[in-house]
Backbone as numpy.savetxt, mean C-alpha at the origin, in Angstrom:
# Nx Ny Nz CAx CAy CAz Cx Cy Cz
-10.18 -2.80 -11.58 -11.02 -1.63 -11.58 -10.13 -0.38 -11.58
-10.15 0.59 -12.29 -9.95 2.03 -12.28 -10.27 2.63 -11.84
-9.46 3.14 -10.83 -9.96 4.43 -10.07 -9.15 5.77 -10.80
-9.86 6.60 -10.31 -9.12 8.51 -10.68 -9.34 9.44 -9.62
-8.01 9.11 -8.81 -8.69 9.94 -7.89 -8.81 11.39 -7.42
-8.54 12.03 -8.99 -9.44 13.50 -8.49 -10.45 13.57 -8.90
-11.61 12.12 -9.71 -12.83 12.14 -9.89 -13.08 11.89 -8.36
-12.81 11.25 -7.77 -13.26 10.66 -6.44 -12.94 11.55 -5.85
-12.23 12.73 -5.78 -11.72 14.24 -4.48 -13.07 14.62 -5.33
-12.96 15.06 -6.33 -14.28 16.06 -7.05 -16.02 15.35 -6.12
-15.71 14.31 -6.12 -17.43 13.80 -5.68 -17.64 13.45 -4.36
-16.38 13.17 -3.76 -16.61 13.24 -2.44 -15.75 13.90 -1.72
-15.65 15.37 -1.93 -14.71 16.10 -1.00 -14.73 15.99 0.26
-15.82 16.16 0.86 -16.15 15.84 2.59 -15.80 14.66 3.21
-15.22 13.76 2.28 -15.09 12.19 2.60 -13.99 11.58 2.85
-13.68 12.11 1.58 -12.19 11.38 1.68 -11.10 12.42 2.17
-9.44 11.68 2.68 -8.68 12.95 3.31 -7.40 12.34 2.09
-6.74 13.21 1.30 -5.89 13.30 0.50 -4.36 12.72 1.43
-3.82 11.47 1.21 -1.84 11.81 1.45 -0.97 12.54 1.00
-0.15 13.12 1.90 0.68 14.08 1.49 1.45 13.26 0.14
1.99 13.79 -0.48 2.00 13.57 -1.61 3.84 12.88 -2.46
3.93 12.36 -1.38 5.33 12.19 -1.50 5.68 10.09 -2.39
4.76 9.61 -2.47 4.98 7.95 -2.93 5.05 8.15 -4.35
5.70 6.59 -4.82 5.85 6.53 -6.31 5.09 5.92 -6.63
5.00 5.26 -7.62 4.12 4.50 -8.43 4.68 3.34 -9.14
4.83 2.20 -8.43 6.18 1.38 -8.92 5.44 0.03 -9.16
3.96 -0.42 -8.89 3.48 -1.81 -9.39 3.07 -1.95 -10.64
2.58 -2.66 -11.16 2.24 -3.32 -12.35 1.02 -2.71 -12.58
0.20 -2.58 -11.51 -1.08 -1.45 -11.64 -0.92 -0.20 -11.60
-1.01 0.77 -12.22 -1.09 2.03 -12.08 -2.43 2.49 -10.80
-3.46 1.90 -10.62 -4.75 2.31 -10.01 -5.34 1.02 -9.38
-5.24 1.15 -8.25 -5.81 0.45 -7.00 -6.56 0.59 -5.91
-7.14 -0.07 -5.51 -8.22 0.57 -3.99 -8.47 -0.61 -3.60
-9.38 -0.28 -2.30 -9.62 -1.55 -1.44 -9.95 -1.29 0.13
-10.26 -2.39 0.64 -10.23 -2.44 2.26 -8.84 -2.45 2.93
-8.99 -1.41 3.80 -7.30 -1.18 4.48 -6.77 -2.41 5.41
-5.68 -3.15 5.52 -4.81 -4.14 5.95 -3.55 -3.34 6.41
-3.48 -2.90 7.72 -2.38 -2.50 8.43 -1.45 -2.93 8.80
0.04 -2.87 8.69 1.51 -3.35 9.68 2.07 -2.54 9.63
2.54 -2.15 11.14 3.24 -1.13 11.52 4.65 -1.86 11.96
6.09 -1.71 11.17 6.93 -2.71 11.35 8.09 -1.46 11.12
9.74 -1.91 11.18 10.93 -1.14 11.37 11.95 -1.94 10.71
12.11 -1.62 9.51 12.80 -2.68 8.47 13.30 -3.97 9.13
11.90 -4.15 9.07 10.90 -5.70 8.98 10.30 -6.22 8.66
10.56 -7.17 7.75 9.37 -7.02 6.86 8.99 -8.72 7.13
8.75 -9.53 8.41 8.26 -10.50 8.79 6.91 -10.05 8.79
6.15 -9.20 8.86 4.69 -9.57 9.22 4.07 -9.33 7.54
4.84 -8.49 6.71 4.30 -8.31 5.16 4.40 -9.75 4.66
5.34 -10.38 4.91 5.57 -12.10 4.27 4.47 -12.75 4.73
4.47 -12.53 5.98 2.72 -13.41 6.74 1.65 -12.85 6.02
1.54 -11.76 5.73 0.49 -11.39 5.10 0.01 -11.78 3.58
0.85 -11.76 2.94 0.95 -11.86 1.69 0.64 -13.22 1.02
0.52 -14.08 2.17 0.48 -15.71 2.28 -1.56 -15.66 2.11
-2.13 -14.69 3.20 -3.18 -14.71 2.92 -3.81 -14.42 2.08
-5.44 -15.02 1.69 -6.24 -13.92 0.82 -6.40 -12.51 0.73
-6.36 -11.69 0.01 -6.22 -10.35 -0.04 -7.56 -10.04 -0.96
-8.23 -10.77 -1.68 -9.10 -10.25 -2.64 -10.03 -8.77 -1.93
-10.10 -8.13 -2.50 -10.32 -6.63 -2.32 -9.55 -5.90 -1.41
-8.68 -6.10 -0.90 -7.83 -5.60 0.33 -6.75 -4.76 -0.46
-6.09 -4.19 0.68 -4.94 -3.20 0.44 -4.06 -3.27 1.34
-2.42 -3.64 1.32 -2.38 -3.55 2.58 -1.32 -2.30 2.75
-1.24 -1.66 3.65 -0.72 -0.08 4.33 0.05 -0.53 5.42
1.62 -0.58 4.69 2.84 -1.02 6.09 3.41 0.51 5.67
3.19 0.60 7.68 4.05 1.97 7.86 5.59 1.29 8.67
5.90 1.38 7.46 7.74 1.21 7.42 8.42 2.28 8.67
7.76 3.27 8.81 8.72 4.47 9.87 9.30 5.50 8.96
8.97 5.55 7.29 9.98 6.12 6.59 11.63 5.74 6.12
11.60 4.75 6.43 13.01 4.28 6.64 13.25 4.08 5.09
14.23 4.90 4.80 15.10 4.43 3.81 16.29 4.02 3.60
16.35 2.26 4.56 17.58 2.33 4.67 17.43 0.46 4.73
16.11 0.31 4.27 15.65 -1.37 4.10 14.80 -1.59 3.23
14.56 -2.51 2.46 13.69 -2.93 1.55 12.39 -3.51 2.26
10.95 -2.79 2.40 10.12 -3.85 2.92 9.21 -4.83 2.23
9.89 -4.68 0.76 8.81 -5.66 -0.18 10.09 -6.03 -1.18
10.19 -7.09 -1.79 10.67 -7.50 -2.97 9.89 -8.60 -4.25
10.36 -8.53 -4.98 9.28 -9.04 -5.87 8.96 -10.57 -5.58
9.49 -11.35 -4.66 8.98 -12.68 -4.22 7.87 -12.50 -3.50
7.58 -11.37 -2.87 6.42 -11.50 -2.22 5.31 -10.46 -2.98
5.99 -9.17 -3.74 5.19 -8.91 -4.53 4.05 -9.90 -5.78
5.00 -10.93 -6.11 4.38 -12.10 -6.61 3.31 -12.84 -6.41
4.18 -12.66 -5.00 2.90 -13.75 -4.13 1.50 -13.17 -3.64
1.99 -11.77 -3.21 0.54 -11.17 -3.05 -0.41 -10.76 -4.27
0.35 -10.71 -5.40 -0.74 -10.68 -6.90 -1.18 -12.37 -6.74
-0.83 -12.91 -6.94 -1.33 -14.22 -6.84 -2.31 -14.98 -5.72
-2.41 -14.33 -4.57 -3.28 -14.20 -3.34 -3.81 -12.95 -3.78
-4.35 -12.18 -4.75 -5.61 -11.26 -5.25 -5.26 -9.96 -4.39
-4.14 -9.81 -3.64 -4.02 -8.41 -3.08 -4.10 -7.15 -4.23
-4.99 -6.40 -4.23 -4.90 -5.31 -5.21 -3.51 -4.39 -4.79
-3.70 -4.25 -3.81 -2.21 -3.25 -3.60 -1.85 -3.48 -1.72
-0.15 -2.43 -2.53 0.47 -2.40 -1.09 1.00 -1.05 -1.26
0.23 -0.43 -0.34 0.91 1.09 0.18 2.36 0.85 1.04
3.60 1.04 0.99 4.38 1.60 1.99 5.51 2.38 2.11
5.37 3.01 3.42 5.99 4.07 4.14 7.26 3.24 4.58
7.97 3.63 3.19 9.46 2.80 3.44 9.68 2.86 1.68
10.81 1.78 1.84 11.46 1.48 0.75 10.59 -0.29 0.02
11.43 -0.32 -1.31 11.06 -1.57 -1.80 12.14 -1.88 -2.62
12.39 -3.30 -3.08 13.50 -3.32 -4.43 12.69 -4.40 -5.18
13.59 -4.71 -6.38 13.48 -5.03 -7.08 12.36 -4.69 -8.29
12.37 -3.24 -8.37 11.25 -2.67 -9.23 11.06 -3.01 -10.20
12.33 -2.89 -11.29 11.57 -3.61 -12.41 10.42 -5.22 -12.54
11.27 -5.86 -11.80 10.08 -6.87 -11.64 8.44 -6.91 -11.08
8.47 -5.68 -10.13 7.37 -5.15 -9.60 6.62 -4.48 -10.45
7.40 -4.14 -10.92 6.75 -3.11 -12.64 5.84 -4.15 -13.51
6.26 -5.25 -13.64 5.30 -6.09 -14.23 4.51 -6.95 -13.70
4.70 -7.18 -12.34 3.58 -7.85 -11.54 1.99 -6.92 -11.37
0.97 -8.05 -11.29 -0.20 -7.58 -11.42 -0.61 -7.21 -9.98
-0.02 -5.72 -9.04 -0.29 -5.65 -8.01 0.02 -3.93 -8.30
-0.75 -3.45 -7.83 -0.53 -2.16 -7.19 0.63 -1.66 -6.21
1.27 -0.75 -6.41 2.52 -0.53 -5.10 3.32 1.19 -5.08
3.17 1.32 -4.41 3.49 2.66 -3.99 4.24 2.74 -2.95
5.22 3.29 -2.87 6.33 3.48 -2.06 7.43 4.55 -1.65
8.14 4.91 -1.23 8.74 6.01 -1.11 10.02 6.27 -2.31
10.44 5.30 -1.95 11.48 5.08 -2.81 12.30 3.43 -3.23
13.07 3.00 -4.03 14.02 1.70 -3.91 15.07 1.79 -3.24
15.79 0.06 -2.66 16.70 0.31 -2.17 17.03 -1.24 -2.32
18.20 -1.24 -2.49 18.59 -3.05 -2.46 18.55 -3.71 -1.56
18.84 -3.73 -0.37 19.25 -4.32 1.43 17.84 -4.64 1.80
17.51 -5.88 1.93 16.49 -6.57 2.10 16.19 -6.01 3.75
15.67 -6.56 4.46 15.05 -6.45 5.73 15.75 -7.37 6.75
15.78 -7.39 8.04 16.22 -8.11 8.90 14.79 -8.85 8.93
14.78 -10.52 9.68 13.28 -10.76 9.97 13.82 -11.44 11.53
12.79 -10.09 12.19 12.69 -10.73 13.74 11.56 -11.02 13.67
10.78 -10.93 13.39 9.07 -11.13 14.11 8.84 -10.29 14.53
9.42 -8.99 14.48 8.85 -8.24 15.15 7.61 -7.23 14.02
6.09 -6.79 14.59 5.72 -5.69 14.56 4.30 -5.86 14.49
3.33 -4.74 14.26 1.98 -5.04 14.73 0.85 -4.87 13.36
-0.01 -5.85 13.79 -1.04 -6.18 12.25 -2.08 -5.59 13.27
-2.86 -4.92 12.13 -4.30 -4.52 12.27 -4.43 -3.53 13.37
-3.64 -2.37 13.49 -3.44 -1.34 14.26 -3.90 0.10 13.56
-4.60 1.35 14.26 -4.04 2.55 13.11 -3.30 2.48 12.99
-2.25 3.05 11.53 -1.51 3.72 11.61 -1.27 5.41 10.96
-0.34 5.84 12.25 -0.69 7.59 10.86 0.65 7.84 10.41
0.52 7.78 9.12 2.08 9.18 8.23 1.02 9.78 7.57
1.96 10.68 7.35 1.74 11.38 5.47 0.42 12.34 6.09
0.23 12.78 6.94 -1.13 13.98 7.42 -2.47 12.86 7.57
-2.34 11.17 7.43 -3.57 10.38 7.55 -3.34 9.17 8.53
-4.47 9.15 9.29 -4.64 7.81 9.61 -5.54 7.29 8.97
-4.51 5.63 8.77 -5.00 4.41 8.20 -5.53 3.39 9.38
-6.69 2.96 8.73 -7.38 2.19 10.03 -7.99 0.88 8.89
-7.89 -0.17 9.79 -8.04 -1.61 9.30 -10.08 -1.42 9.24
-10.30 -1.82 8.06 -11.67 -2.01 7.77 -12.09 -0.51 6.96
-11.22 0.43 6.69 -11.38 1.38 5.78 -10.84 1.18 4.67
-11.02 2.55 3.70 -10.96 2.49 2.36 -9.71 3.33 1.65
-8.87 2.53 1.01 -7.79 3.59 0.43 -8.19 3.56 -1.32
-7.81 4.30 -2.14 -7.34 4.38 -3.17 -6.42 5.53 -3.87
-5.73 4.39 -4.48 -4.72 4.98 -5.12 -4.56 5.13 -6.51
-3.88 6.34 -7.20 -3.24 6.34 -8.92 -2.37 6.86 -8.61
-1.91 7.20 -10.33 -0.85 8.67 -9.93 -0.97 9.38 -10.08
-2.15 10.01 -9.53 -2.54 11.21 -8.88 -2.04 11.78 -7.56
-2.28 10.13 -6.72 -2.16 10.13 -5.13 -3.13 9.16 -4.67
-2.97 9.48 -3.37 -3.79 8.35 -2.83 -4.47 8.96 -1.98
-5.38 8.68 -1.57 -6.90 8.69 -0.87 -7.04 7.56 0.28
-8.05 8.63 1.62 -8.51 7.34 2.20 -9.63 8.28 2.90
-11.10 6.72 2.86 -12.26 7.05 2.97 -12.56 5.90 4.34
-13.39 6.60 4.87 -14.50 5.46 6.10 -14.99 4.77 5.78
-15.32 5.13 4.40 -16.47 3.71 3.76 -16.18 3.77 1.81
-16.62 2.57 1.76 -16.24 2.40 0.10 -16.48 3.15 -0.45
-15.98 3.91 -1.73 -17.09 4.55 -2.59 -17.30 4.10 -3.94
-18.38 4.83 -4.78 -18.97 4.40 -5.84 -17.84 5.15 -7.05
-17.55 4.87 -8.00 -16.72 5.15 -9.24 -17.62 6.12 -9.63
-17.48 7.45 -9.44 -17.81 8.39 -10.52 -18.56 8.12 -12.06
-19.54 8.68 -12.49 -19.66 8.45 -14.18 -20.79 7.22 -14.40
């Protein structure tokens, strides 16, 4: 599905709250949305691997990395895996590598920036929490969408414009 989301700022201004405007646009989808899936982790990326194992069909999931640009919290083995478990996208507040391959996987992904240096995996960090960057809190059972426009997040689903 296609989203645009300054059709969606234009129709529901009161609704939705805009992210500051700083992510790239690095998946295979240009335009994604969904139900929000939270991990709040510290270049760690043990709880995104657990996740990615699950069903995702309509989901999104939103790992607030800390900003860290100084670890990879996605690479394309699990980018893989979460197109293949129906995840429409993965927002995160952090780094990612292996882009070109991400570039052609059928997943949505937005990120700050690349970086090669994979993640340490302790186990450490927390699923299904708010979390806030970027001027928004993300909360598990809400609505994000994204292009490259930016990204959006709503309380409740909305309808596609048109």
């Amino acid at each position: 599905m296609q989203y645009v989301t300054p059709d969606l700022c234009d129709a529901y201004p009161d609704l939705v709250q805009v992210v500051e405007p700083i992510f790239s646009n690095f998946g295979g989808r240009d335009s994604f949305g969904g139900q929000i899936v939270t991990i709040k982790c510290f270049e760690d990326n043990s709880l995104v691997r657990e996740q990615v194992d699950v069903e995702g069909t309509g989901k999104v999931l939103v790992v607030d990395g800390g900003g860290s640009l100084r670890r990879a919290l996605l690479g394309d083995m699990l980018a893989e895996k979460a197109a293949r478990n129906g995840w429409e996208g993965m927002v995160i507040y952090g780094c990612i590598r292996d882009v070109d391959v991400i570039a052609q996987t059928e997943l949505g992904v937005q990120a700050l920036a690349s970086h090669p240096m994979k993640t340490d995996k302790r186990g450490v960090g927390d699923l299904n929490i708010p979390v806030t960057f970027c001027g928004v809190t993300f909360r598990p059972g809400e609505y994000i969408y994204a292009d490259n426009n930016g990204i959006l997040v709503s309380p409740e689903s909305l309808k596609i414009p048109g």
